[in-house]
MDTraj code that builds the backbone (N, CA, C; nanometers):
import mdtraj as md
import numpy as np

residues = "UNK UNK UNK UNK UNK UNK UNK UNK UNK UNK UNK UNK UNK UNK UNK UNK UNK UNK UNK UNK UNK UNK UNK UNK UNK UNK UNK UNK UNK UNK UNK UNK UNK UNK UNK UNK UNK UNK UNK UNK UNK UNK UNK UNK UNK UNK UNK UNK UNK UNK UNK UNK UNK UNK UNK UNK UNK UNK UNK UNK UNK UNK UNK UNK UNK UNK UNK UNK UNK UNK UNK UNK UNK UNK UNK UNK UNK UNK UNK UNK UNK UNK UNK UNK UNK UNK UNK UNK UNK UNK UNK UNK UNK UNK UNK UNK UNK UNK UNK UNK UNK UNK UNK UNK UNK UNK UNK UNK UNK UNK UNK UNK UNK UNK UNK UNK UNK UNK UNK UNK UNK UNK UNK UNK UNK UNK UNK UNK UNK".split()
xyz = np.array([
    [0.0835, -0.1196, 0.0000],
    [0.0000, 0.0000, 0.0000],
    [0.0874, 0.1252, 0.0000],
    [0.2036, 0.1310, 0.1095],
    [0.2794, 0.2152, 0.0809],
    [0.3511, 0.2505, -0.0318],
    [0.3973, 0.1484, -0.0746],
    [0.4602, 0.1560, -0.2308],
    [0.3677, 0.2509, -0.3226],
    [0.2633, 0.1906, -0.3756],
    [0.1779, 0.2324, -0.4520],
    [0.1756, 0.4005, -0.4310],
    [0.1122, 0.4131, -0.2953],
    [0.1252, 0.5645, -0.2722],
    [0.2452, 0.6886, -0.3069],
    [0.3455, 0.5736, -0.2587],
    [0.4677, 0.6439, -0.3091],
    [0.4586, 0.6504, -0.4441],
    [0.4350, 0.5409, -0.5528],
    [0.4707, 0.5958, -0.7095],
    [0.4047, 0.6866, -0.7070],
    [0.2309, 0.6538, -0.6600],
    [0.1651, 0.7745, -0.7538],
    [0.1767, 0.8978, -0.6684],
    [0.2192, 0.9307, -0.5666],
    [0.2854, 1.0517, -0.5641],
    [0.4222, 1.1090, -0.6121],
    [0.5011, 1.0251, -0.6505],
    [0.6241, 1.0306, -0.7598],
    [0.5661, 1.0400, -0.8587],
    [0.4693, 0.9790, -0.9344],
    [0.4575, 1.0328, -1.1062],
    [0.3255, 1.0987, -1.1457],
    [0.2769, 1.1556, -1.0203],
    [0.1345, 1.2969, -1.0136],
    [0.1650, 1.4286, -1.0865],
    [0.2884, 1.4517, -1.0203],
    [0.3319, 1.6206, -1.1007],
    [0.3581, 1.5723, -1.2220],
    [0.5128, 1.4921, -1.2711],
    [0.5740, 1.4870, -1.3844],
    [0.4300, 1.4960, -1.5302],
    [0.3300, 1.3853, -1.4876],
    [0.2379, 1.3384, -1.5735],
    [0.0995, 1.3957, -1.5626],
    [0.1091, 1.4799, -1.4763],
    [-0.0081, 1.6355, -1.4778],
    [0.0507, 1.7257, -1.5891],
    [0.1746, 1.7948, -1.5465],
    [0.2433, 1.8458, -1.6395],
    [0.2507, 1.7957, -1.7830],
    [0.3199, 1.6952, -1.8019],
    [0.2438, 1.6183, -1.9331],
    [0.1632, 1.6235, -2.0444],
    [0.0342, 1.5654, -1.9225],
    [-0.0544, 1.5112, -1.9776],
    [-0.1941, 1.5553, -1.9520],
    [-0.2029, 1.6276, -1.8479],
    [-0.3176, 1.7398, -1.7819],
    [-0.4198, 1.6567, -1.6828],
    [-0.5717, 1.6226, -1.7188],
    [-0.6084, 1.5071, -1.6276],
    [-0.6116, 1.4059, -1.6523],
    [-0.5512, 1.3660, -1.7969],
    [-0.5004, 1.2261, -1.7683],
    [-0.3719, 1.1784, -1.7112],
    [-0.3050, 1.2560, -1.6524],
    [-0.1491, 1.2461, -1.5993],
    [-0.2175, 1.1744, -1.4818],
    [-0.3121, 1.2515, -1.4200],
    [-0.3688, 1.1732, -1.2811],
    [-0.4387, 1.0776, -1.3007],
    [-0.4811, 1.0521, -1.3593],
    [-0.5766, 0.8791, -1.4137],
    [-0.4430, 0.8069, -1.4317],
    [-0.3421, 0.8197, -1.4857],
    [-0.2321, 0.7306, -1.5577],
    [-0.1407, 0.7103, -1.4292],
    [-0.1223, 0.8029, -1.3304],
    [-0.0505, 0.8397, -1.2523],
    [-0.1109, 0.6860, -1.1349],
    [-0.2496, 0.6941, -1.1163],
    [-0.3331, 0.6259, -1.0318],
    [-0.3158, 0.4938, -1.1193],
    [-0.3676, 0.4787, -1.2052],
    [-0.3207, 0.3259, -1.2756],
    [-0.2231, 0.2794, -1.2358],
    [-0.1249, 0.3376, -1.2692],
    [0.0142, 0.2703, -1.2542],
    [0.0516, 0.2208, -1.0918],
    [0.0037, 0.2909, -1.0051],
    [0.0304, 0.2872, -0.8516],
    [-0.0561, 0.1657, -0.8489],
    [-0.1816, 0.1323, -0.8569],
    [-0.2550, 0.0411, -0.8540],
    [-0.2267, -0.0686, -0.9254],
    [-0.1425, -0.0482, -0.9956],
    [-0.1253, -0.1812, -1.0853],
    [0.0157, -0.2414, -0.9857],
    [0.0906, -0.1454, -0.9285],
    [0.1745, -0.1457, -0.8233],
    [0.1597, -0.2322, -0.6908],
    [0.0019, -0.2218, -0.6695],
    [-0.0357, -0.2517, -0.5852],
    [-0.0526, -0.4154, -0.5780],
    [-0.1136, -0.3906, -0.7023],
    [-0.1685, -0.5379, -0.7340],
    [-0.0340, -0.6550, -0.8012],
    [0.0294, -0.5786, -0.8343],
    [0.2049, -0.6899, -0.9028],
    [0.2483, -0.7111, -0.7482],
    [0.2616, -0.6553, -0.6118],
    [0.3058, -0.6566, -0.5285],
    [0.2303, -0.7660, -0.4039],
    [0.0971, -0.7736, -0.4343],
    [0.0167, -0.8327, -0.3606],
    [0.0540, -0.9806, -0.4404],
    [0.0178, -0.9746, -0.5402],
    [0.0433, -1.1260, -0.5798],
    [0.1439, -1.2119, -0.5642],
    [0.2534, -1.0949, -0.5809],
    [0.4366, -1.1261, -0.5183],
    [0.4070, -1.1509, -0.3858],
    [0.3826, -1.1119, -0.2928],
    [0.3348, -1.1641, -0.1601],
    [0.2605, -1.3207, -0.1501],
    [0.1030, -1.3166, -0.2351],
    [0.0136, -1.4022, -0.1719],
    [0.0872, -1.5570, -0.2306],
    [0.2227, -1.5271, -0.3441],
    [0.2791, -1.6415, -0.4084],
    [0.3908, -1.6973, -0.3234],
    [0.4722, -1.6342, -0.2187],
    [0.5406, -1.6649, -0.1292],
    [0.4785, -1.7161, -0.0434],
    [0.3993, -1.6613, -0.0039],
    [0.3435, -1.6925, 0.1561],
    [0.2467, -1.8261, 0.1108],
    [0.1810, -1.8427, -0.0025],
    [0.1323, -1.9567, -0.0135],
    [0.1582, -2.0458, -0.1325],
    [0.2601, -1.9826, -0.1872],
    [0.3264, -2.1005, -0.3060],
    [0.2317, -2.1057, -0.4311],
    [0.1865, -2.0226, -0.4440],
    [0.0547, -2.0278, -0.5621],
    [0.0724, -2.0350, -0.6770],
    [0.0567, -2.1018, -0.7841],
    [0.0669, -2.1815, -0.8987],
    [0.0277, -2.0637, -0.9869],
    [0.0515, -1.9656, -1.0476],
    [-0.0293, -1.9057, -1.1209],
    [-0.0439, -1.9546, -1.2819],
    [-0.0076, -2.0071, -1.3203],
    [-0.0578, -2.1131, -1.4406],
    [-0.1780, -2.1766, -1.4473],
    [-0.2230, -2.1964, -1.2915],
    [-0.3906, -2.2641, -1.3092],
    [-0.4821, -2.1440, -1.3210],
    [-0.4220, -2.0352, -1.2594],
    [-0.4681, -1.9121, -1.2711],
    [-0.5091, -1.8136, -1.4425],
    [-0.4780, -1.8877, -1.5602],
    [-0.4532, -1.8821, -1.6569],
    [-0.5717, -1.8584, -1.7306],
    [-0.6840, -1.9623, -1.7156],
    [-0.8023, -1.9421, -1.7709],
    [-0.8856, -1.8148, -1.7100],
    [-0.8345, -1.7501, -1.5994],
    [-0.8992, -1.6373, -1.5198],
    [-0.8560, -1.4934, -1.5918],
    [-0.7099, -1.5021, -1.5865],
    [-0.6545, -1.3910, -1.6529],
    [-0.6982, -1.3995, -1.8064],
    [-0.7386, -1.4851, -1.8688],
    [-0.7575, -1.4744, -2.0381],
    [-0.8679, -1.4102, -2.0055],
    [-0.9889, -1.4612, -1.9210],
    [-1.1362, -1.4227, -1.9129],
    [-1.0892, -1.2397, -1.8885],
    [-1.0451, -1.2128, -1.8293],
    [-0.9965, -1.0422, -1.7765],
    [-0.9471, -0.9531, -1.8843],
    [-0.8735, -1.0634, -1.9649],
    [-0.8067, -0.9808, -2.0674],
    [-0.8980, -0.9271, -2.1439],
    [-0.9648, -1.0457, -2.2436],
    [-1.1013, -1.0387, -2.3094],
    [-1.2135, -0.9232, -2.2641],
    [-1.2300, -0.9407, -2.1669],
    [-1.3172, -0.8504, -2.0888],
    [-1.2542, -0.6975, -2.1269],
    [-1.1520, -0.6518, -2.0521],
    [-1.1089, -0.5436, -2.0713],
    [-1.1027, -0.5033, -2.2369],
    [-1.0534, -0.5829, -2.3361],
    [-1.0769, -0.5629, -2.4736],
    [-1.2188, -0.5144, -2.5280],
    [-1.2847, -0.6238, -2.4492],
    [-1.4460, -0.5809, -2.4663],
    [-1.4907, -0.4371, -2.4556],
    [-1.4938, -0.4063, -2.3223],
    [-1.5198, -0.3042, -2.2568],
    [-1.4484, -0.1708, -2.3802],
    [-1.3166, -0.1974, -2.3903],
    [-1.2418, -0.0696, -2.4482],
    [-1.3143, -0.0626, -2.6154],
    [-1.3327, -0.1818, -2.5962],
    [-1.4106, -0.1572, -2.7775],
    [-1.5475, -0.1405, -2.7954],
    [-1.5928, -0.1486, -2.6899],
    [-1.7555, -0.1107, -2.6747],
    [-1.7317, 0.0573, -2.6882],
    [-1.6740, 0.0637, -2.5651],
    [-1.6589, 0.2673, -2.4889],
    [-1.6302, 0.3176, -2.6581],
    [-1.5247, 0.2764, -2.7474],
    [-1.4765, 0.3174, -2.8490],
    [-1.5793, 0.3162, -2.9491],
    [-1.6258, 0.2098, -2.9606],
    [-1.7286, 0.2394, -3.1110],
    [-1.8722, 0.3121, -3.0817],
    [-1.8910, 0.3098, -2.9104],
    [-2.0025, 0.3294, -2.8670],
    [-1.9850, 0.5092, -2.8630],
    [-1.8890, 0.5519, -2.8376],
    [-1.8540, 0.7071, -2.8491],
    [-1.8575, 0.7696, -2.9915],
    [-1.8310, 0.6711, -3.0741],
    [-1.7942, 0.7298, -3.2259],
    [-1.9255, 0.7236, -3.2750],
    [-2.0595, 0.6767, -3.2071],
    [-2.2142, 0.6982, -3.2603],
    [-2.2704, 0.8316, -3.1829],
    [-2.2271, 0.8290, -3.0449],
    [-2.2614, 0.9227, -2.9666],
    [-2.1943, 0.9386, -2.8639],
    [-2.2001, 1.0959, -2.8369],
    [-2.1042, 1.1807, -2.7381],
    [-2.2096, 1.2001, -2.6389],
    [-2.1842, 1.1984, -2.4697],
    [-2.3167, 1.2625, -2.4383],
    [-2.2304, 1.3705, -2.4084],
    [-2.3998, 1.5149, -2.3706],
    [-2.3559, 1.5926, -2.3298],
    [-2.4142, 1.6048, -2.1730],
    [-2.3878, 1.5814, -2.0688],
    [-2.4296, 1.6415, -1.9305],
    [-2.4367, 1.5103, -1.8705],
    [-2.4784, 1.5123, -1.7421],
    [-2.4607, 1.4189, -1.6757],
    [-2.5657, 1.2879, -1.7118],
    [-2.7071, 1.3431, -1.6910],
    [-2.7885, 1.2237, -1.7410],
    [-2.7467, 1.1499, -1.8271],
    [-2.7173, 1.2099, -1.9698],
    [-2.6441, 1.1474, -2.0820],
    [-2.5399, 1.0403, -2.0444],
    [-2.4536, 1.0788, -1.9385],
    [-2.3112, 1.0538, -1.9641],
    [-2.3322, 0.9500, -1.8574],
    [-2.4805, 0.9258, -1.7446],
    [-2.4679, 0.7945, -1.6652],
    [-2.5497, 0.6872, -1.7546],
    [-2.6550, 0.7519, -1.8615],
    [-2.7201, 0.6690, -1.9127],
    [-2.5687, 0.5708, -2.0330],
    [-2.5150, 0.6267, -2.0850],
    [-2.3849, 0.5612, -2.1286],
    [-2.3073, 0.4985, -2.0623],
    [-2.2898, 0.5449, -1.9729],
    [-2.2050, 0.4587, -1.8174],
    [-2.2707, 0.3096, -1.8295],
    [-2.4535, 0.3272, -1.7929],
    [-2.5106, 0.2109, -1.7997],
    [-2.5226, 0.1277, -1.8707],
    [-2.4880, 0.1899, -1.9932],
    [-2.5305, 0.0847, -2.1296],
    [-2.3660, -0.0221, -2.1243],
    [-2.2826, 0.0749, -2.1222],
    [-2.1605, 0.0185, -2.1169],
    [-2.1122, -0.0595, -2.0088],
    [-2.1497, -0.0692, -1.8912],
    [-2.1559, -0.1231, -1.7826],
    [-2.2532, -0.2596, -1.8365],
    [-2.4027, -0.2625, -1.8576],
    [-2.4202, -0.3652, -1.9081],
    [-2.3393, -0.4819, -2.0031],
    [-2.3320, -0.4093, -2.1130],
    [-2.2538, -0.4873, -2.1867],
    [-2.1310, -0.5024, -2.1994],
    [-2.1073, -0.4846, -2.0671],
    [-1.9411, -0.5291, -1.9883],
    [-1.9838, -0.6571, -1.9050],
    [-2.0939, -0.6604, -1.8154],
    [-2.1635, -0.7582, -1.7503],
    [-2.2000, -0.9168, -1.8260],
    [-2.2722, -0.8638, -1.9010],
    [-2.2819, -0.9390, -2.0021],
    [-2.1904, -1.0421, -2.1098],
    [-2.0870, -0.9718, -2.1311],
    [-1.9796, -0.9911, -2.2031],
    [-1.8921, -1.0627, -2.0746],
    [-1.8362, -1.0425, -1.9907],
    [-1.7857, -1.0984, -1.8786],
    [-1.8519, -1.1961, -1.8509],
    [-1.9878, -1.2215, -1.8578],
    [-2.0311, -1.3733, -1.8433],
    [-2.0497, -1.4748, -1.9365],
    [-2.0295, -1.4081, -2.0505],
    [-2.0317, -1.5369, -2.1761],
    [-1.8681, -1.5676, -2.1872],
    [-1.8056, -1.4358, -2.1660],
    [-1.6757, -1.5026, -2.1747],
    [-1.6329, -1.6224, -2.0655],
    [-1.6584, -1.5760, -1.9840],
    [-1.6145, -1.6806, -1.8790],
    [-1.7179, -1.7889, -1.8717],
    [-1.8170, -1.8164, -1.9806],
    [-1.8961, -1.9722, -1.9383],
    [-1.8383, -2.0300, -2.0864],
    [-1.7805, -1.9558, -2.1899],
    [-1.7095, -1.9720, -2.2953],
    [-1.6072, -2.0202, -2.2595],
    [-1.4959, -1.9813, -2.2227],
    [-1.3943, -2.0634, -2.1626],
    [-1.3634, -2.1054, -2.0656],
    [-1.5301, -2.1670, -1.9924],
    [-1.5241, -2.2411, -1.8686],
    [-1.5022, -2.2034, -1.7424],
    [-1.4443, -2.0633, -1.7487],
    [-1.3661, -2.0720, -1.5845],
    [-1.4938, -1.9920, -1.4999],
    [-1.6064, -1.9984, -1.5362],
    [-1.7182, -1.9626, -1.4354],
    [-1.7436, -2.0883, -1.3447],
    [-1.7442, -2.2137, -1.4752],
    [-1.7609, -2.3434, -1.3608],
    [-1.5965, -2.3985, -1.3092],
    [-1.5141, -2.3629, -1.3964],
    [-1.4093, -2.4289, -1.3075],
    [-1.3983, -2.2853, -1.1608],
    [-1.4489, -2.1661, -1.1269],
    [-1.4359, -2.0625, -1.0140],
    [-1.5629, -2.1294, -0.9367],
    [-1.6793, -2.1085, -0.9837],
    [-1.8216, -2.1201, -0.9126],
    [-1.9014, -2.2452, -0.9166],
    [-1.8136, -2.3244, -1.0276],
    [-1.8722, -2.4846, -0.9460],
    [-1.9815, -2.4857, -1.1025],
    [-2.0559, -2.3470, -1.1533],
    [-2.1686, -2.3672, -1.2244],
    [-2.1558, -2.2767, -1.3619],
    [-2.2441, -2.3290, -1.4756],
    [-2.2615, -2.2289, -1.5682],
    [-2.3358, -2.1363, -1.5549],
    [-2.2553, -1.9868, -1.5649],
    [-2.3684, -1.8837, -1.5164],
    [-2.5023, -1.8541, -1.5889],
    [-2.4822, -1.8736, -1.7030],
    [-2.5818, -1.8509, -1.8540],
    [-2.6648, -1.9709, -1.8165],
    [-2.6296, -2.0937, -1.8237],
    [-2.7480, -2.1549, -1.7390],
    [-2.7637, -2.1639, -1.6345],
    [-2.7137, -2.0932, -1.5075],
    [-2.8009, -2.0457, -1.4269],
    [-2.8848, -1.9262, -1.4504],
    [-2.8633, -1.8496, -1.5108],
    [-2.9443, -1.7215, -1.5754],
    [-3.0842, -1.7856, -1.5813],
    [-3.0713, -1.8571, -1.6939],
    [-3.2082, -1.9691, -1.7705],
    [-3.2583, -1.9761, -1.7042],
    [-3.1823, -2.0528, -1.6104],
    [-3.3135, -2.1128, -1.4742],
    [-3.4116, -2.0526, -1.3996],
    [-3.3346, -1.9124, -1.3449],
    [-3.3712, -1.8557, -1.2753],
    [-3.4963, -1.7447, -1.3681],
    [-3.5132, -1.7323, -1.4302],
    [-3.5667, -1.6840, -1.5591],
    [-3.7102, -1.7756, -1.5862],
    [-3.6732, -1.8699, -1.5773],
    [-3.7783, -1.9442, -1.6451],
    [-3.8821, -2.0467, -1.4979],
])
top = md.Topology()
chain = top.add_chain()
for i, resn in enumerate(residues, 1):
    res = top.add_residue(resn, chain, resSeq=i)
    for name in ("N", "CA", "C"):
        top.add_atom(name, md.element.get_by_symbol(name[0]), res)
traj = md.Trajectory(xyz[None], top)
């Protein structure tokens, strides 16, 4: 936690200066991603953790994030909002079909039932019908 804090208060000014408010979005990424390379370096010592079985999880994440960035992208190039209503009703749409997309991917390459035991899409069904 400390770490993290430290980058992103080490690369706040340089990448404000920069980059304006994305220096601070980029600035915060990077600390957090800090956070998270550091935690895993930890939880792999202290418990020896295989991250290779971990494999089908990270593809599902990757995918996802691709998703998401290519939704926001083609979904902006039809429409811009202007004001807030606009800009949560887009939030939502994109948030859905991040939801969505995150669960076919992961009953697509399995790792919903190899994490949760079940297929989420047919649990959807079920519960549905």
């Amino acid at each position: 936690m400390t770490a993290g804090l430290l980058v992103k208060a080490l690369l706040q000014y340089p990448l404000v200066l920069f980059a304006q408010g994305m220096g601070a979005i980029i600035a915060t990424d990077v600390a957090f991603l800090t956070i998270i390379f550091l935690t895993y370096t930890n939880l792999k010592q202290a418990y020896q953790l295989d991250y290779s079985r971990l494999a089908p999880v990270f593809t599902v994440n990757i995918f996802f994030a691709l998703v998401v960035l290519a939704s926001h992208f083609l979904f902006t190039l039809v429409y811009i909002p202007q004001g807030k209503v606009a800009a949560f009703t887009t939030a939502a749409i994109i948030g859905s079909l991040a939801v969505i997309a995150y669960i076919c991917l992961s009953d697509r390459l399995g790792t919903s039932r190899h994490v949760f035991g079940i297929n989420l899409i047919d649990r959807c069904k079920a519960l549905l019908m």
